[in-house]
N, C-alpha and C positions, 0 to 999 in steps of 0.2 A: 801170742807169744809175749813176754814178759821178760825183757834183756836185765831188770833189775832182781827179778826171782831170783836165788843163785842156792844149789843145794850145795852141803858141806860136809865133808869126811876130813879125820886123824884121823892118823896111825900111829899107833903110840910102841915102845918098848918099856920095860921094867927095868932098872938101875940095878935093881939086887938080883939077874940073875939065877947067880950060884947062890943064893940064900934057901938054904932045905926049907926055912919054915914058911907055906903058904900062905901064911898072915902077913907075911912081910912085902910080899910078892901084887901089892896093892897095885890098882891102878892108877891111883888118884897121883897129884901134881907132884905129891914131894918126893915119889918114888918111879915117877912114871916120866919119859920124853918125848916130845913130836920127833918124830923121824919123816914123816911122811905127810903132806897135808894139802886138799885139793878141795876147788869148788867147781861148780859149772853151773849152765843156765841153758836155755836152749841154741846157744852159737856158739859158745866158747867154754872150754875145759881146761882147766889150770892145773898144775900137778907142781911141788916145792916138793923134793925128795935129798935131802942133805944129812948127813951123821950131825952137822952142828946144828942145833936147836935154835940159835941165835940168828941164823942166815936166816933157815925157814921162815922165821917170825918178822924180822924185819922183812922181808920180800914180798909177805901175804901179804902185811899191812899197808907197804908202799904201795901194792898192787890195787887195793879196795880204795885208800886213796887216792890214785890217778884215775880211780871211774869217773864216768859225765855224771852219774848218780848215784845216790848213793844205795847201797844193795840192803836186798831184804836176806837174811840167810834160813837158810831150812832145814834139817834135817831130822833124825831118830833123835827122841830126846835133846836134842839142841841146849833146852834151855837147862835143863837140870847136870847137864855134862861138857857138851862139845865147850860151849862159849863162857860159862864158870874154868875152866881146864884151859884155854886159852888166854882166856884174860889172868891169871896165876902164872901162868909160865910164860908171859909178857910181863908181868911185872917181875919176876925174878930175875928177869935181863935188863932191866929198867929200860923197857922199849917204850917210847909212846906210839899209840895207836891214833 
C-alpha cells in the first residue's frame, strides 16, 4: 500500500454550451471548467464538487498541501491533459499551488 500514490480525475463542462458550432465546443482551458475534481489512494477518496472553479482549486491545493508527503498523481493521460488543464485554470485565478 502506497498512502502517497493518489490516482486523479476532472470533470470538466464547456463555457459555450448553446454554441451550434462543435469547434467551439472544445475542451481545452479557455473554453472548458472544473466542476468537479477528485483524487484517492488506497484509504482515502476525496471528492471538491462546487459550480465555482475557484473554491475547487484552491481546496485541492490546500488539501495536497497539508499532506505528511508529498503525492505522486496518476491517472489516463495525466501528463498530456489532467495537470497541463489544471495548472491553466490555476493560474487564471492566480492561485498559488
Amino acid at each position: 500500500m502506497n498512502e502517497s500514490l493518489w490516482q486523479l480525475g476532472i470533470f470538466l463542462v464547456v463555457r459555450d454550451q448553446n454554441n451550434p458550432d462543435p469547434l467551439k465546443k472544445s475542451l481545452g482551458p479557455l473554453r472548458a471548467r472544473i466542476v468537479c475534481l477528485g483524487i484517492k489512494n488506497d484509504i482515502v477518496e476525496k471528492v471538491w464538487l462546487d459550480e465555482d472553479e475557484r473554491k475547487i482549486l484552491e481546496a485541492f491545493w490546500s488539501y495536497l498541501d497539508g499532506l505528511p508527503e508529498p503525492p505522486v498523481l496518476t491517472g489516463y493521460n495525466i501528463d498530456y491533459f489532467d495537470v497541463p488543464f489544471l495548472r491553466f485554470r490555476t493560474l487564471v485565478h492566480k492561485i498559488q499551488p
